[in-house]
N, C-alpha and C positions, 0 to 999 in steps of 0.2 A: 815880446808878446804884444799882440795889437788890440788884447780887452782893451774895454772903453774904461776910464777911469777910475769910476764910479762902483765896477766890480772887484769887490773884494777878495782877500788874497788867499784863501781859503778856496771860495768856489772859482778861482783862476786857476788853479792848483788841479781840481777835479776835471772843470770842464777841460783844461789844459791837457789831462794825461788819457781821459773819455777820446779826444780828437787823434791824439799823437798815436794811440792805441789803433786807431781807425782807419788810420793814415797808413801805418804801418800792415799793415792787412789787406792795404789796397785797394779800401770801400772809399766812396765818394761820398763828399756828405751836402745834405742838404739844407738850409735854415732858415725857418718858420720864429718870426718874430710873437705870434699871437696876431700880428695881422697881413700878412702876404709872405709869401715864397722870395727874403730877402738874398738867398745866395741860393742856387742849384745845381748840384753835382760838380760841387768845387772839389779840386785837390790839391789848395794852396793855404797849409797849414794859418797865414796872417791873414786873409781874408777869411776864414771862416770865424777865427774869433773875433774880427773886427765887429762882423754882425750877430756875434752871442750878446746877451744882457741888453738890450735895444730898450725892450720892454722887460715886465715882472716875468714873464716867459718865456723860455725859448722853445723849441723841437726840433731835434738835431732827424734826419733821420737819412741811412746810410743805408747805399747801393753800390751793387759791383757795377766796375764798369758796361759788363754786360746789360743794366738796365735791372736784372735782379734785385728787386728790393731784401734784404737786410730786416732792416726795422727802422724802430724810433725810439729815441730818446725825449723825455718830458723832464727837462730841468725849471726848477720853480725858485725864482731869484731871492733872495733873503733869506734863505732855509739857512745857509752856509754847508755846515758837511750833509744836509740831507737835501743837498743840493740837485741830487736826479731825485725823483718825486714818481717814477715812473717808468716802462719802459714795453717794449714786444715783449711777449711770452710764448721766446723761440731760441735755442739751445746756440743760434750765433749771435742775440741780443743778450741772450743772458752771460755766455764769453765776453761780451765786451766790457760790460759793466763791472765783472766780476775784478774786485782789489783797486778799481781808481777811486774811492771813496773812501 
């Protein structure tokens, strides 16, 4: 895994199976450090954790290839298991999230 050090093994664990989850579905994800658009419409599982945990927050937020947005994820760093803090309230955001916590 290419988290940054510093994140703990708990929410590596989450945000880890939230992407693998994502990846597997075939959405593209995005990553929103809390201040710029650090990765956009990656589909390379080590780069996108590279840029999770930058800062206190991330925002994952996943598209089909077609450009269809998904939604977003609101992970809030230090929670540990209440790790996603947040999320769309839409029946493919809410599949996603559902059991990697």
């Amino acid at each position: 895994m290419a988290f940054p050090q510093h994140m703990n093994r708990t929410e590596q664990r989450i945000a880890g199976a939230l992407i693998r989850k994502a990846l597997a579905l075939g959405y593209l994800v995005s990553v929103y450090d809390g201040e710029e658009w650090a990765l956009v419409k990656a589909d390379d599982y080590e780069a996108i954790t590279a840029e999770v945990a930058a800062t206190d927050e991330t925002t994952l937020r996943f598209r089909l290839a077609s450009g269809e947005k998904i939604g977003s994820v609101w992970l809030v760093h230090g929670n540990e298991d209440d790790l996603i803090s947040d999320c769309s309230d839409n029946a493919a955001t809410l599949a996603l999230v559902e059991g990697v916590w």
